[in-house]
N, C-alpha and C positions, 0 to 999 in steps of 0.2 A: 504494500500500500504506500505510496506516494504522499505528501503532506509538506506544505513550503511553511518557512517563517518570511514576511515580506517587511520592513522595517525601516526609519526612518532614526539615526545617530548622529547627534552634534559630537558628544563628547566620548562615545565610545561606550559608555552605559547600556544606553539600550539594545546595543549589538551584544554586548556581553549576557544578559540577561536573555534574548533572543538565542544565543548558544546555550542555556541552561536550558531554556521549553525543549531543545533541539534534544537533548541528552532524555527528557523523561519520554519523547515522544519515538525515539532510538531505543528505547527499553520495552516499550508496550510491542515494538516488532517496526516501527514506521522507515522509511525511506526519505528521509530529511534532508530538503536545500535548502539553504538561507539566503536573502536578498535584499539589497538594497535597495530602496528605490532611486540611488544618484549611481545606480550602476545597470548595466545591460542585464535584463531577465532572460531567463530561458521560457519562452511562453509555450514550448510545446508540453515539457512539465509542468507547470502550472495547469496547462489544461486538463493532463492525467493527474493532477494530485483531488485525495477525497478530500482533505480540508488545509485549511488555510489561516494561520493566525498572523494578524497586523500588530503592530506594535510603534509606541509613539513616544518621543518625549514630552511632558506636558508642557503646554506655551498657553499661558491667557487663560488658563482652566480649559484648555482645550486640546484636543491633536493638536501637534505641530503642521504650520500650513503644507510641507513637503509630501508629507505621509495621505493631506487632505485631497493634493492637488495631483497624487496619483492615483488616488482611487476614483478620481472626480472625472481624469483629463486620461489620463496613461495608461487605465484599465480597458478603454474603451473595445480592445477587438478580443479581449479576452472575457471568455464565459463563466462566469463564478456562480450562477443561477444552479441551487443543487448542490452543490460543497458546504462541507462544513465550515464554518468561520469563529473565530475568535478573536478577541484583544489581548494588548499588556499596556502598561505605560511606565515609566520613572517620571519620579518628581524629585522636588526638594523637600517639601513638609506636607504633613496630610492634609492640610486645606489649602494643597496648590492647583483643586482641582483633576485630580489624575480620574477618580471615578468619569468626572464631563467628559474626561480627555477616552478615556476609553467608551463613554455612550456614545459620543460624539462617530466614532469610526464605525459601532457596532449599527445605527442608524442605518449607515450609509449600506453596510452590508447588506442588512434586508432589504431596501428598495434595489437593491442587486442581484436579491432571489435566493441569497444565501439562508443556510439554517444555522443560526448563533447557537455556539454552545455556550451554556453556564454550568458548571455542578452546582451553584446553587449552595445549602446544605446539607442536600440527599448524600456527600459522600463522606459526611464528618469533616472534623477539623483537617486540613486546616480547610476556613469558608471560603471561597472562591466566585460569588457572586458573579462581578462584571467579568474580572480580569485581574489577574495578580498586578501587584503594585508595587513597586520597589521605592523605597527611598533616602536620598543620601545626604539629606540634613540632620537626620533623627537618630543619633546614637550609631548603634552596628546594624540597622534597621538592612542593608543595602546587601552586606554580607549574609547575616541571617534569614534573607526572603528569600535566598535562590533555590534553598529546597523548597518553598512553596512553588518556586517557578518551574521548577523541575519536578514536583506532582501534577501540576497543569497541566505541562506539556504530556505526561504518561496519560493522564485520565480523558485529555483532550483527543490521545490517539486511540485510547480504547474505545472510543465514543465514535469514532469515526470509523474502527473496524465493526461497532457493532451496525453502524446505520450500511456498511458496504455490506453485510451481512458475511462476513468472513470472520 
């Protein structure tokens, strides 16, 4: 099974964090590429992968506009209607916004046809609502999240071999 991480990095954070989904989503069994969006995609995987998580840094309580402006502008010949989809974001403090910043991308997903996953609390702690949240103003908050982001990424891929029914 096929599964991209697509992502947008100022400072190198959110790529990092985007390599942690990569590892739990490489455990569940998945076939993981990672991408830039100020880099050349490979769209023919992309169009074989079952799902798909965006990831942002947070700007203004929102995605950052690069992450907005390819899913708005740069997605256009590629079909995501039917794939799994997910967020992530890094902030600096938890009221910078990161929850917006990841509605903000998952919105866009579904008038794209996509099916958002959330665990929710159906899988226990840790809780996983929107999208894991990493943060690097708050203690060892940035360090300590990356196995929450690296259970996403596993449960993200279970979720997605159960909907490929594999």
């Amino acid at each position: 099974m096929k599964l991209a991480i697509i992502y947008f990095s100022k400072t190198g954070q959110t790529k990092e964090m985007a390599e942690v989904i990569a590892k739990g989503m490489e455990r569940a069994g998945g076939e993981v590429r990672l991408f830039s969006v100020d880099e050349p995609m490979d769209k023919a995987f992309l169009s074989e992968c079952t799902g798909i998580v965006f990831g942002s840094p947070t700007y203004m309580a929102t995605s950052h506009w690069r992450i907005t402006q390819w899913l708005l502008e740069e997605s256009g010949d590629l079909s995501l209607a039917g794939k799994l989809g997910g967020g992530f974001a890094t902030a600096h403090y938890a009221q910078d916004g990161s929850d917006s910043a990841i509605l903000s991308m998952l919105g866009i997903l579904l008038v794209k046809g996509m099916l958002v996953y959330s665990g929710g609390s159906a899988f226990g702690q840790p809780f996983i609502h929107h999208g894991p949240v990493a943060l690097d103003a708050v203690g060892n908050h940035f360090e300590e999240s990356k196995a929450m982001f690296e259970i996403f990424g596993q449960r993200f891929a279970e979720k997605a071999l159960e909907l490929a029914g594999k």
